[in-house]
PDB file of N, CA, C and O in Angstrom, chain B, residues numbered from 101:
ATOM      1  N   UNK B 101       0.848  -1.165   0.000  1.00  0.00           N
ATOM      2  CA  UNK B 101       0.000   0.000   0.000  1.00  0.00           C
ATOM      3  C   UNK B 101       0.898   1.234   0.000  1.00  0.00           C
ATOM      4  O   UNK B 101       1.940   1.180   0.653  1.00  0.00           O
ATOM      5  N   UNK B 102       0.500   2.651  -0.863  1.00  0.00           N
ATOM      6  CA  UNK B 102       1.324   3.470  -0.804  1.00  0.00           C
ATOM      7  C   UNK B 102       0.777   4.643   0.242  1.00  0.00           C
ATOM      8  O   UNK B 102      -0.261   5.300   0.316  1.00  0.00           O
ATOM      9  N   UNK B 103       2.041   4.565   1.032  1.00  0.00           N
ATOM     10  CA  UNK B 103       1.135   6.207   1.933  1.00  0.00           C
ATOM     11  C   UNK B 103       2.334   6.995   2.364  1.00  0.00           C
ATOM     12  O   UNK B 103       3.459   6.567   2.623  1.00  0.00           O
ATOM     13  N   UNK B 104       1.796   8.475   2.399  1.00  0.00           N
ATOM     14  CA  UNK B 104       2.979   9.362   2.487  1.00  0.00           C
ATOM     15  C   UNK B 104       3.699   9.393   3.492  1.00  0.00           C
ATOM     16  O   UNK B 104       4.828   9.883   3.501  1.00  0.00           O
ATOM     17  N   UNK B 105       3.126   8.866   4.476  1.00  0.00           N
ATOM     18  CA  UNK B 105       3.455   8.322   6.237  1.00  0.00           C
ATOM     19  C   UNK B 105       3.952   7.012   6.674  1.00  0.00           C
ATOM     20  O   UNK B 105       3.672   6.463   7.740  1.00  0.00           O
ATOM     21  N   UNK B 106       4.586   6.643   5.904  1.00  0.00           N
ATOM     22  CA  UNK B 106       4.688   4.657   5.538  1.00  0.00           C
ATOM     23  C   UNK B 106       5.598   4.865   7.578  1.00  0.00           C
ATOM     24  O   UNK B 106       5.326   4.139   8.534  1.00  0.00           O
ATOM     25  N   UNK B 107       6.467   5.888   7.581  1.00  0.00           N
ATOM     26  CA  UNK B 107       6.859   5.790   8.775  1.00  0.00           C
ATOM     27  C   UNK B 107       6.546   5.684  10.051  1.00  0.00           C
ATOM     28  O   UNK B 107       6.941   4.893  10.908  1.00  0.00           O
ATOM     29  N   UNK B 108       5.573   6.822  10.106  1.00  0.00           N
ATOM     30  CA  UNK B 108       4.587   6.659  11.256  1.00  0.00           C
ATOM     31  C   UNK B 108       3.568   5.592  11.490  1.00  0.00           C
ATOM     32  O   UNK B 108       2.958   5.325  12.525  1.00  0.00           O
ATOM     33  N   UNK B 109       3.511   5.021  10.266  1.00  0.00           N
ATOM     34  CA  UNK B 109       2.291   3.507  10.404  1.00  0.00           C
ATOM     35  C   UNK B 109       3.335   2.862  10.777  1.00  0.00           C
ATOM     36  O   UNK B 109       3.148   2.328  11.871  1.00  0.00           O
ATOM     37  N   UNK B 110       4.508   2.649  10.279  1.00  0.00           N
ATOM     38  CA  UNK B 110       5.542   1.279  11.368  1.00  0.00           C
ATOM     39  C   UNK B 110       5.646   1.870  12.302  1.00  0.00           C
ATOM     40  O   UNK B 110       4.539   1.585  12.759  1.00  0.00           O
ATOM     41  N   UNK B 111       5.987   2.377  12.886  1.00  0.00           N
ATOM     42  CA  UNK B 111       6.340   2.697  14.396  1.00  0.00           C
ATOM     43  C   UNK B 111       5.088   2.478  15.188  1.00  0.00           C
ATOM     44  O   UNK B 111       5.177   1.946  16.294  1.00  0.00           O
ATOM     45  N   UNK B 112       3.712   2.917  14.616  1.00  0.00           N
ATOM     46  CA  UNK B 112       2.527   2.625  15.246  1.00  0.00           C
ATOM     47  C   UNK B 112       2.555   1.199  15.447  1.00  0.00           C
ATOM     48  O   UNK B 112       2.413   0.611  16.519  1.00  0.00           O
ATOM     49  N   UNK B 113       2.734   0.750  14.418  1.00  0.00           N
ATOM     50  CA  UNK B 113       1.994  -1.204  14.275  1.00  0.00           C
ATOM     51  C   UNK B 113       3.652  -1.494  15.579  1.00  0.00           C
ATOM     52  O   UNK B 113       3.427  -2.141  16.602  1.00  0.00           O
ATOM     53  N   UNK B 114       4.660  -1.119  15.405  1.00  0.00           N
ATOM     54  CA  UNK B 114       5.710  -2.510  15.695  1.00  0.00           C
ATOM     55  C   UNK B 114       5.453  -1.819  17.956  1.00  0.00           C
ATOM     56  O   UNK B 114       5.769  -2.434  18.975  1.00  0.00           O
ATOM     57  N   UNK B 115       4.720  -0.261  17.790  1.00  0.00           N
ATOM     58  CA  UNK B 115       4.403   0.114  18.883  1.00  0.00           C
ATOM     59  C   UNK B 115       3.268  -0.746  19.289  1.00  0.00           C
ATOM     60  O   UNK B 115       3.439  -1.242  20.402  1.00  0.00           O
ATOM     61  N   UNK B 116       2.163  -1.063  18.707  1.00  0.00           N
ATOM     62  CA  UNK B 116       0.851  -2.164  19.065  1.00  0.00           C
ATOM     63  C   UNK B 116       1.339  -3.700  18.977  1.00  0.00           C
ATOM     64  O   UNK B 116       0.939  -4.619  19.691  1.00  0.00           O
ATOM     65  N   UNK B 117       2.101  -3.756  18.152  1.00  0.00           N
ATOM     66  CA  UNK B 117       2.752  -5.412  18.851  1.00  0.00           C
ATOM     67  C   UNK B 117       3.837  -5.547  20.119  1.00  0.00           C
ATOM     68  O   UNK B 117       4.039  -6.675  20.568  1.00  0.00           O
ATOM     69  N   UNK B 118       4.495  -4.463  20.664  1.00  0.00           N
ATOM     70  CA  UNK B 118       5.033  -4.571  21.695  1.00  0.00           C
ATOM     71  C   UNK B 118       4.147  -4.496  23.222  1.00  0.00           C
ATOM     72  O   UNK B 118       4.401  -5.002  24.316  1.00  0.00           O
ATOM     73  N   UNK B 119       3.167  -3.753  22.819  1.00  0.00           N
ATOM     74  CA  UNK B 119       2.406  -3.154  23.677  1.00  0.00           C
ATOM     75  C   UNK B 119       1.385  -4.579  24.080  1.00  0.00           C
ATOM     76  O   UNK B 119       1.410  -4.965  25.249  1.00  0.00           O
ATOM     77  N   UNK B 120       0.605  -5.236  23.175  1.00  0.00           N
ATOM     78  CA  UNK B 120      -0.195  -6.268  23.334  1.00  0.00           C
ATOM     79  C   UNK B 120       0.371  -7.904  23.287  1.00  0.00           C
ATOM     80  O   UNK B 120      -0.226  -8.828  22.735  1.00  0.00           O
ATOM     81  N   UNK B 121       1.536  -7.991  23.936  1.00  0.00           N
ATOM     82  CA  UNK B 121       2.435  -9.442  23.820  1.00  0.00           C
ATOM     83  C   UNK B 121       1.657 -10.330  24.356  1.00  0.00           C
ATOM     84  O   UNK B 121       2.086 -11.462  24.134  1.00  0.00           O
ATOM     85  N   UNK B 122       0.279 -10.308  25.232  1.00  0.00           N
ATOM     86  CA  UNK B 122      -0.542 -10.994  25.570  1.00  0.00           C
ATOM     87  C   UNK B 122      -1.176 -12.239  24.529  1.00  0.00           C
ATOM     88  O   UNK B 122      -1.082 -13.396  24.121  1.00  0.00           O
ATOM     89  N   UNK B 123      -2.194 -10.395  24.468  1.00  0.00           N
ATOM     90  CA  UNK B 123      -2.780 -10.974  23.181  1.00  0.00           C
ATOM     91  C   UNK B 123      -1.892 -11.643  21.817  1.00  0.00           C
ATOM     92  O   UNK B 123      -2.221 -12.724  21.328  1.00  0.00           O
ATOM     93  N   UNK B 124      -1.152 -11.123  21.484  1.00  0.00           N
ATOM     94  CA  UNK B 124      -0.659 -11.787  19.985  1.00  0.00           C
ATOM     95  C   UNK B 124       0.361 -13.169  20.646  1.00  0.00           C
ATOM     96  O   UNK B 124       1.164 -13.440  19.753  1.00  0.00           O
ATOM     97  N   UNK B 125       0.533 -13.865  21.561  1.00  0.00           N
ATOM     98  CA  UNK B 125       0.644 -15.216  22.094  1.00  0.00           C
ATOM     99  C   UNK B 125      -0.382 -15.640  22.130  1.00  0.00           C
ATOM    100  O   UNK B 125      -0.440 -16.782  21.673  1.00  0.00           O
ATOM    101  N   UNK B 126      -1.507 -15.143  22.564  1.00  0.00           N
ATOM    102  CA  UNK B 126      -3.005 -15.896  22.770  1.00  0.00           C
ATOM    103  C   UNK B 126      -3.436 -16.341  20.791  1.00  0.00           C
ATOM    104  O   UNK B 126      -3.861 -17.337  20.205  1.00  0.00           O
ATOM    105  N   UNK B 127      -3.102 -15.250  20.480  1.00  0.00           N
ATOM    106  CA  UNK B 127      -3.391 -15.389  19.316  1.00  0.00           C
ATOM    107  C   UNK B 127      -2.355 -16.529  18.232  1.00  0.00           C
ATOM    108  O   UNK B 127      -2.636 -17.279  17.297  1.00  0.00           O
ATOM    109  N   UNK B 128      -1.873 -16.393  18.502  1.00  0.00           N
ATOM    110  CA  UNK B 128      -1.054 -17.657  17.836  1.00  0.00           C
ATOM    111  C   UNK B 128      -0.612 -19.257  18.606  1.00  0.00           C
ATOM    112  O   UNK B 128       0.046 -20.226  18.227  1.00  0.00           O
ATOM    113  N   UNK B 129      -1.257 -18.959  19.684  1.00  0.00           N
ATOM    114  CA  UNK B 129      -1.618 -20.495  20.451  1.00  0.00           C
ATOM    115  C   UNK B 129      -2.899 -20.627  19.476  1.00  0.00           C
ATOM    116  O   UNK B 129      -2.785 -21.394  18.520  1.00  0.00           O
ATOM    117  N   UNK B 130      -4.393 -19.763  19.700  1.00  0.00           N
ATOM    118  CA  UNK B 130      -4.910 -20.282  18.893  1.00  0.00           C
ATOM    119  C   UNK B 130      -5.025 -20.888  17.662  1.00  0.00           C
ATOM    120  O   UNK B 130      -5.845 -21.748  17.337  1.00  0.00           O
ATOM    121  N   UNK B 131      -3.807 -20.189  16.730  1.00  0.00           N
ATOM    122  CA  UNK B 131      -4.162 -20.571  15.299  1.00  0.00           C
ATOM    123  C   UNK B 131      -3.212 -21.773  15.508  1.00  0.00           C
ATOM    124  O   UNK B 131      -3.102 -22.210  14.363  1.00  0.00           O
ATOM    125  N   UNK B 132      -2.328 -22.701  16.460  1.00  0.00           N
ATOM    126  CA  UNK B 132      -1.686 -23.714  16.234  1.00  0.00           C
ATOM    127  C   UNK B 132      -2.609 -24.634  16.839  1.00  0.00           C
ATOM    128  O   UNK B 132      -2.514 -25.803  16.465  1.00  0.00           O
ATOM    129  N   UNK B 133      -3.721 -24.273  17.929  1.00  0.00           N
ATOM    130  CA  UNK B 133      -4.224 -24.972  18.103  1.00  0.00           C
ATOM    131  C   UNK B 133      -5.490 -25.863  17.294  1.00  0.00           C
ATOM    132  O   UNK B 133      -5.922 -27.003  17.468  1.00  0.00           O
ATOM    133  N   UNK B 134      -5.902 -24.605  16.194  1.00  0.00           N
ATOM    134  CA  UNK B 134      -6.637 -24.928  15.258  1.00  0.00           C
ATOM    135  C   UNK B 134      -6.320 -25.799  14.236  1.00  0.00           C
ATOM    136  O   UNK B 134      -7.005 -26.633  13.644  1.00  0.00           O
ATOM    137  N   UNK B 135      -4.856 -25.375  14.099  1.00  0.00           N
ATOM    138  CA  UNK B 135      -4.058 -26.394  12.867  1.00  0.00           C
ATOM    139  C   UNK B 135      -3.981 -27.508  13.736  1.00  0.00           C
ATOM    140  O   UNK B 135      -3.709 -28.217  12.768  1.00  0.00           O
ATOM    141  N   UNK B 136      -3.973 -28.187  14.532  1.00  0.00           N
ATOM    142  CA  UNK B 136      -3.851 -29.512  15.500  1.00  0.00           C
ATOM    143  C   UNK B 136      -5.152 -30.235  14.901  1.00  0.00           C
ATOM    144  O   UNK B 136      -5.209 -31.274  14.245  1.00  0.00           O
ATOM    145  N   UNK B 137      -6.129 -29.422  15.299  1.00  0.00           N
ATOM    146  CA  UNK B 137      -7.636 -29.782  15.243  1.00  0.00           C
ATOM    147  C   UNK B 137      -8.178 -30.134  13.788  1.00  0.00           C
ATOM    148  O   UNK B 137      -8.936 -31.052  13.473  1.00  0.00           O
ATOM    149  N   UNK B 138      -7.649 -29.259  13.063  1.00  0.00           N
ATOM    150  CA  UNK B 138      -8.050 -29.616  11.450  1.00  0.00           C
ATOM    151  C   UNK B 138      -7.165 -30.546  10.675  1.00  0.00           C
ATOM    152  O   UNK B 138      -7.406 -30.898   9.520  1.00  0.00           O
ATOM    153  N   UNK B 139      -5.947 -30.989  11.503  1.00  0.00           N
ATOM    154  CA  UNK B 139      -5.312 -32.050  10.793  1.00  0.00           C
ATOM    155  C   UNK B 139      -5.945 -33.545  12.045  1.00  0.00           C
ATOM    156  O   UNK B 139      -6.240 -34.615  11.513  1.00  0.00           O
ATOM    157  N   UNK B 140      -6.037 -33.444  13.181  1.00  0.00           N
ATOM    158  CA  UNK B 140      -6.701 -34.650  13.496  1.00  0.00           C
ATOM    159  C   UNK B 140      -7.732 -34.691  13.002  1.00  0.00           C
ATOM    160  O   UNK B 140      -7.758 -35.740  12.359  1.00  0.00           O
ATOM    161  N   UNK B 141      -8.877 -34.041  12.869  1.00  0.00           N
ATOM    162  CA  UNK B 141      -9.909 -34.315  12.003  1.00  0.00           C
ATOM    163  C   UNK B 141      -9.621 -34.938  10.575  1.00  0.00           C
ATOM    164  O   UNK B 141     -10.019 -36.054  10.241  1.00  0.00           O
ATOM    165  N   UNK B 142      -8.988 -34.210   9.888  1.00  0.00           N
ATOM    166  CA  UNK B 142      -8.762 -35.269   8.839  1.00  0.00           C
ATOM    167  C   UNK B 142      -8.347 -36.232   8.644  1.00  0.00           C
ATOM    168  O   UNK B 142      -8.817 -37.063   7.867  1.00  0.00           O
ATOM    169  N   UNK B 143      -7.093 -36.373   9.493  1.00  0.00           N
ATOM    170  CA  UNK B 143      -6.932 -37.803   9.104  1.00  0.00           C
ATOM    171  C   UNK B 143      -7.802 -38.810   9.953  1.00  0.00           C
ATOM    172  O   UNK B 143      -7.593 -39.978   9.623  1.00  0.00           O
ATOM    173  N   UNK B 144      -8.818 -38.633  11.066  1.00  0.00           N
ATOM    174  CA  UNK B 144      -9.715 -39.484  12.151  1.00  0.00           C
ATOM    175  C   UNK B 144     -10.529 -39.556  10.543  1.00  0.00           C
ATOM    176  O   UNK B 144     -10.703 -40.725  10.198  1.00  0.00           O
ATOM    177  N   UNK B 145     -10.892 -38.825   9.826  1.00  0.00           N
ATOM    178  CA  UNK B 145     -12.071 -39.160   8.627  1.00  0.00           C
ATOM    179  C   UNK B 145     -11.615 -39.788   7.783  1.00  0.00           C
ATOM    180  O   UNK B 145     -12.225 -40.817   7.492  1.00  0.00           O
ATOM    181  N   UNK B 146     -10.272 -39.434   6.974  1.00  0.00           N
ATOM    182  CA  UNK B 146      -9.873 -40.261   6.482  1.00  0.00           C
ATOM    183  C   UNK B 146      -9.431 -41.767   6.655  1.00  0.00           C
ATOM    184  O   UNK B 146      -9.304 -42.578   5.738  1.00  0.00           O
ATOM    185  N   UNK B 147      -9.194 -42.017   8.167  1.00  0.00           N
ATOM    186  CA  UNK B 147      -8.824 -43.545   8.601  1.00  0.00           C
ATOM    187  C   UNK B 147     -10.142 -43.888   8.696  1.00  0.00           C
ATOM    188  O   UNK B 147     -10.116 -45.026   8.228  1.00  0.00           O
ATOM    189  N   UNK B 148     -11.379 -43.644   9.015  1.00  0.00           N
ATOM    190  CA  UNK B 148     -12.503 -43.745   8.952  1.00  0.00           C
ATOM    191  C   UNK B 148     -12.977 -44.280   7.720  1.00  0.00           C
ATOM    192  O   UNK B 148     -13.453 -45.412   7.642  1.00  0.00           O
ATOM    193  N   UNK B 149     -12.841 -43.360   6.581  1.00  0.00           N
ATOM    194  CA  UNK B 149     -13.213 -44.030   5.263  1.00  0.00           C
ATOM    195  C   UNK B 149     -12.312 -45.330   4.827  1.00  0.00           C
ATOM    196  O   UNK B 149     -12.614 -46.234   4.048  1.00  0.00           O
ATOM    197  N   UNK B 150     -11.311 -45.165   5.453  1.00  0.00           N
ATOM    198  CA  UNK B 150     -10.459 -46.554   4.874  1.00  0.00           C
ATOM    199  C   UNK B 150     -11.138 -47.625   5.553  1.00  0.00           C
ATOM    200  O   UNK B 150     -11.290 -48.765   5.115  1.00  0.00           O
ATOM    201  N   UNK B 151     -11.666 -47.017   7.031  1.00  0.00           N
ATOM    202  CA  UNK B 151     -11.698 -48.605   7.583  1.00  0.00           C
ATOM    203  C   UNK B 151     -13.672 -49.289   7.133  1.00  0.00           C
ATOM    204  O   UNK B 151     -14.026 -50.461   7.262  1.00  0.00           O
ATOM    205  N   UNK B 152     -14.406 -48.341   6.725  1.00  0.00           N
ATOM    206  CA  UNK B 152     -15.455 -48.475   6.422  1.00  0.00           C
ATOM    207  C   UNK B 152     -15.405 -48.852   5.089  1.00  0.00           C
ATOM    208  O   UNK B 152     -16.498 -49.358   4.835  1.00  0.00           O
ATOM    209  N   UNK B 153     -14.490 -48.866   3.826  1.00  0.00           N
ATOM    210  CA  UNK B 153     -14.387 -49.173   2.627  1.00  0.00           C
ATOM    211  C   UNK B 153     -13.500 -50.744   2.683  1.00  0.00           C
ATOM    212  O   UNK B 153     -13.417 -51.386   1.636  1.00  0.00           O
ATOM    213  N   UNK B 154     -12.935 -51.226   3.829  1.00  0.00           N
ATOM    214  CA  UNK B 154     -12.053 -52.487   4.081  1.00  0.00           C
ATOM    215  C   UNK B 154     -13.027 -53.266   4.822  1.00  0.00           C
ATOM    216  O   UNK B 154     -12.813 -54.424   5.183  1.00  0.00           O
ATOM    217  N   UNK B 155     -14.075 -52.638   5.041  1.00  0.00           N
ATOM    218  CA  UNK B 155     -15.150 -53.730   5.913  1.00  0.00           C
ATOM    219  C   UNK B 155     -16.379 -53.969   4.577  1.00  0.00           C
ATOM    220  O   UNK B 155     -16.995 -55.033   4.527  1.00  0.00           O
ATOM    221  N   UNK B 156     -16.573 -53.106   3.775  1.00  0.00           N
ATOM    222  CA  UNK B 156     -16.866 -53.311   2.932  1.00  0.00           C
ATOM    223  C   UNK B 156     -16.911 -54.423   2.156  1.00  0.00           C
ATOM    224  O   UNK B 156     -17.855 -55.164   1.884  1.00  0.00           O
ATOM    225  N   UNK B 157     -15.403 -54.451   1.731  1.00  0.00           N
ATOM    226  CA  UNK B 157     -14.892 -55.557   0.979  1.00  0.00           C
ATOM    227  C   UNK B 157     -14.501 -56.678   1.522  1.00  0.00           C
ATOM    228  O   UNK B 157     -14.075 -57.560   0.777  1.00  0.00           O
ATOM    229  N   UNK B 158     -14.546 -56.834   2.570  1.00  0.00           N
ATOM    230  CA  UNK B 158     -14.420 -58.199   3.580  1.00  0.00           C
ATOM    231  C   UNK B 158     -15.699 -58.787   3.572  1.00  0.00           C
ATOM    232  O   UNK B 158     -15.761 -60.016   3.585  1.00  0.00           O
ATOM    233  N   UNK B 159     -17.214 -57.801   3.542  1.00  0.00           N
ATOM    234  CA  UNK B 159     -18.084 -58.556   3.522  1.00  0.00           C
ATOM    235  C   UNK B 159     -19.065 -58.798   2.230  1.00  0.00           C
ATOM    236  O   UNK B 159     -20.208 -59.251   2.293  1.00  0.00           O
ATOM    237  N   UNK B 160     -18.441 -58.436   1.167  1.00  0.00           N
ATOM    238  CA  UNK B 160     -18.212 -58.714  -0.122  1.00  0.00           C
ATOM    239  C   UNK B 160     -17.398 -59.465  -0.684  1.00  0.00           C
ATOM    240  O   UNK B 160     -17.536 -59.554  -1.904  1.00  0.00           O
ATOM    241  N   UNK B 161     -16.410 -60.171  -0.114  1.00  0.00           N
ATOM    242  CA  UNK B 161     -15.701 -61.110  -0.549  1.00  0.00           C
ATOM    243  C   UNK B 161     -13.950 -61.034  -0.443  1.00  0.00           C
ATOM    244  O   UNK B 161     -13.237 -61.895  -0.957  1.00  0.00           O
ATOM    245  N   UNK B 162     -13.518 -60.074   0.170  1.00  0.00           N
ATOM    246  CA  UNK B 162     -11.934 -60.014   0.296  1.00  0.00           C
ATOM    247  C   UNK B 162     -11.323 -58.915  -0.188  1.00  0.00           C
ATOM    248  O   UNK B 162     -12.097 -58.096  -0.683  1.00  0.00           O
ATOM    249  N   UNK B 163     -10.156 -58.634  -0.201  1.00  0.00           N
ATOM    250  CA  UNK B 163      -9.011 -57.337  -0.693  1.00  0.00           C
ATOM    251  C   UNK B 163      -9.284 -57.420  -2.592  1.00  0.00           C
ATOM    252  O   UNK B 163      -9.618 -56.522  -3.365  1.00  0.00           O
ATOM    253  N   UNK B 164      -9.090 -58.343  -2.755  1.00  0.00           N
ATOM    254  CA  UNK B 164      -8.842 -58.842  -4.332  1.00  0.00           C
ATOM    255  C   UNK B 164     -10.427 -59.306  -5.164  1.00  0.00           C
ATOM    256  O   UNK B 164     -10.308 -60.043  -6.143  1.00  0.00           O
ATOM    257  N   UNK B 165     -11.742 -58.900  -4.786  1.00  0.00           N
ATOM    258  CA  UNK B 165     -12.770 -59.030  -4.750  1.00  0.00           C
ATOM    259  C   UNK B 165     -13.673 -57.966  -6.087  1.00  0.00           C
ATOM    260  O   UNK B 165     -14.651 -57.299  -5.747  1.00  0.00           O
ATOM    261  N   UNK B 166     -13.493 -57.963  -6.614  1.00  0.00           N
ATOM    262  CA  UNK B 166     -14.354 -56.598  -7.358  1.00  0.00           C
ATOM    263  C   UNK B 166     -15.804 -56.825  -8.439  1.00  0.00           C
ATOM    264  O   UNK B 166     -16.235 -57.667  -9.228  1.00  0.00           O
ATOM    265  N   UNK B 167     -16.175 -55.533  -7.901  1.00  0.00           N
ATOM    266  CA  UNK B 167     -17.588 -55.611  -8.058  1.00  0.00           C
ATOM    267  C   UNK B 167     -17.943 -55.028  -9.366  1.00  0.00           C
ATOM    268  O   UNK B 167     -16.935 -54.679  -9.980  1.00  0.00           O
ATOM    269  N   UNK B 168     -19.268 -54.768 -10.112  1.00  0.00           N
ATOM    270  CA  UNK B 168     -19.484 -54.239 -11.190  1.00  0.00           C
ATOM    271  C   UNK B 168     -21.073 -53.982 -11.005  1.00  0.00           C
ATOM    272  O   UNK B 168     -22.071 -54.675 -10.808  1.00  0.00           O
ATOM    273  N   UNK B 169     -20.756 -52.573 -11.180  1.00  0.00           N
ATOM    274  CA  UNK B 169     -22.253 -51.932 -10.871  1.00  0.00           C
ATOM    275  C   UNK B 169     -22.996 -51.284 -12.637  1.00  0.00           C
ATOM    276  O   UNK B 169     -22.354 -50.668 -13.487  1.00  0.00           O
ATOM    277  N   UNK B 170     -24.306 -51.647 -12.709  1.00  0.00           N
ATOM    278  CA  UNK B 170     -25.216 -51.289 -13.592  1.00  0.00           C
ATOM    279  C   UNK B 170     -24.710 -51.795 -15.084  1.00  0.00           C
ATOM    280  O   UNK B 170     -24.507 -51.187 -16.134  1.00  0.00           O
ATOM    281  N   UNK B 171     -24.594 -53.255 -14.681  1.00  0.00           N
ATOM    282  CA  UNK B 171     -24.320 -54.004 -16.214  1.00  0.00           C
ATOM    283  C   UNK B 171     -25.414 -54.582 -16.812  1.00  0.00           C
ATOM    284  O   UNK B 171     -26.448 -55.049 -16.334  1.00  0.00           O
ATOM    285  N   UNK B 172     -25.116 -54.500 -17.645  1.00  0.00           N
ATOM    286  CA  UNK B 172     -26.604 -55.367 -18.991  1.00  0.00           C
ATOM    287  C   UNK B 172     -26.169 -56.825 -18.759  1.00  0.00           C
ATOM    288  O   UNK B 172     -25.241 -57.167 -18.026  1.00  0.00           O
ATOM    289  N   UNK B 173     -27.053 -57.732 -19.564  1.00  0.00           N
ATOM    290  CA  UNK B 173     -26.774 -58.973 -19.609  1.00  0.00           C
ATOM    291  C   UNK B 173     -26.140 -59.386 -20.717  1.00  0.00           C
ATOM    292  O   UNK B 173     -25.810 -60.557 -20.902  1.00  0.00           O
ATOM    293  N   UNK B 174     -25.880 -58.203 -21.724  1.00  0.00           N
ATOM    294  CA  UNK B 174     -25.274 -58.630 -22.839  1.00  0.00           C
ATOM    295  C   UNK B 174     -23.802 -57.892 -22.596  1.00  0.00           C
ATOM    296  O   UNK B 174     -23.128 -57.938 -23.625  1.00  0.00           O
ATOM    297  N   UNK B 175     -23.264 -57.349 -21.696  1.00  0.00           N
ATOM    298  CA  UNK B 175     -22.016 -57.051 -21.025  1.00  0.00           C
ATOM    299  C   UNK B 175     -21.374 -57.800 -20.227  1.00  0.00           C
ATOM    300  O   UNK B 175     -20.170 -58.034 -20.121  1.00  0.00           O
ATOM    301  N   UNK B 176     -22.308 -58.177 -19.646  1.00  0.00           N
ATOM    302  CA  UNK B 176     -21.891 -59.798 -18.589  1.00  0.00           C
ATOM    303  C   UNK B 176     -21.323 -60.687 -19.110  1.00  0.00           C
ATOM    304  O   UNK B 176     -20.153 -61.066 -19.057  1.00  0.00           O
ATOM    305  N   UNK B 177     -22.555 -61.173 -19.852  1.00  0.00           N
ATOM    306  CA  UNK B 177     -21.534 -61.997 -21.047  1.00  0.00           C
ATOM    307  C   UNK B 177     -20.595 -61.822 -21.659  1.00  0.00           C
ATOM    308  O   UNK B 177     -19.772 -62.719 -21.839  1.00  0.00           O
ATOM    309  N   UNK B 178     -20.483 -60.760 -22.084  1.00  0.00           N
ATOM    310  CA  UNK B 178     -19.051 -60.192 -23.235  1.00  0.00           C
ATOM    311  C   UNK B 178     -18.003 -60.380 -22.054  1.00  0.00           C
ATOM    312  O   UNK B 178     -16.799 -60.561 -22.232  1.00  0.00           O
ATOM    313  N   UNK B 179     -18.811 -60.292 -20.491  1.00  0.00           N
ATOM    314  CA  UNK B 179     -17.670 -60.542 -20.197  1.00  0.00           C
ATOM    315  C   UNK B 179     -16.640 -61.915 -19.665  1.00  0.00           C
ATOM    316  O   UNK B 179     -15.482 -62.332 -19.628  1.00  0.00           O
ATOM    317  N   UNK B 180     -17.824 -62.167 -19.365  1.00  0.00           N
ATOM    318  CA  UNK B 180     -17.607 -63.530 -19.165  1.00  0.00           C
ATOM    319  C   UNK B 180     -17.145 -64.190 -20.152  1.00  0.00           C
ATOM    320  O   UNK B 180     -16.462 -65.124 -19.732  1.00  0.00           O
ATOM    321  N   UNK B 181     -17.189 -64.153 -21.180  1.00  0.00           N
ATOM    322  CA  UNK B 181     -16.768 -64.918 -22.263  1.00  0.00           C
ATOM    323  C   UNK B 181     -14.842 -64.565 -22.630  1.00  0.00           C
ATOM    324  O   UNK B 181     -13.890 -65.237 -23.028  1.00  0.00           O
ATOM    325  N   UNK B 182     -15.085 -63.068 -22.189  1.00  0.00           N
ATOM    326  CA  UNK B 182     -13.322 -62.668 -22.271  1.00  0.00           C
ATOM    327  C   UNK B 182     -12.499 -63.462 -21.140  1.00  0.00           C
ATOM    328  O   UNK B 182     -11.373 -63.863 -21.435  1.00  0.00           O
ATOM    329  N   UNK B 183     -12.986 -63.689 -19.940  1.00  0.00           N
ATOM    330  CA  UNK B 183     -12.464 -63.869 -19.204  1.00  0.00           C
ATOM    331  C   UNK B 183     -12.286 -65.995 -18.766  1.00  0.00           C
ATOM    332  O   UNK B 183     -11.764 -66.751 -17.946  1.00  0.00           O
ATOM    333  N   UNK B 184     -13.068 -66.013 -19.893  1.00  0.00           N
ATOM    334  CA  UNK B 184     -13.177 -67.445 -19.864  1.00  0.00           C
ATOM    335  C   UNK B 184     -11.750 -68.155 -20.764  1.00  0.00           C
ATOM    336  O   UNK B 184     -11.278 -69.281 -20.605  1.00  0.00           O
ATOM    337  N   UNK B 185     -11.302 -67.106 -21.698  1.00  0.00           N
ATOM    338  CA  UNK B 185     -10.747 -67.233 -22.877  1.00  0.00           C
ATOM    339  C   UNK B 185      -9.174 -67.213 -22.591  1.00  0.00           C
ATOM    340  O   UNK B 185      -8.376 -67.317 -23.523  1.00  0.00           O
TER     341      UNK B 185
END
């Protein structure tokens, strides 16, 4: 930003961060504490989806198991027939 006073705004601001050492510790505990919180959350959801997509397939038939959703009967066959071959 351009201002004809660029001097007197630093001395103000580096005067309001000396002055409030409270607050701007409070304030940056919070934002590490937030980053804590938004990375356990993700990965608690993400181990979540893994373990709900591995129970899945255990009770579908195993790791190596795969499924096929909204086939015709004349795809089935085509496929079955490739896989027979």
């Amino acid at each position: 930003m351009k201002v004809a006073n660029k001097k007197c705004i630093t001395n103000l601001s580096k005067k309001s961060l000396r002055a409030n050492k409270t607050r701007n510790r409070m304030a940056v505990a919070a934002i590490i504490l937030t980053t804590v919180l938004f990375t356990a959350l993700f990965t608690v959801g993400g181990t979540m989806l893994y373990s709900f997509e591995q129970e899945t397939m255990r009770q579908v038939g195993g790791d190596m198991h795969g499924t096929f959703k909204y086939v015709t009967k004349e795809q089935m066959y085509h496929c079955r027939n490739d896989w027979s071959a």
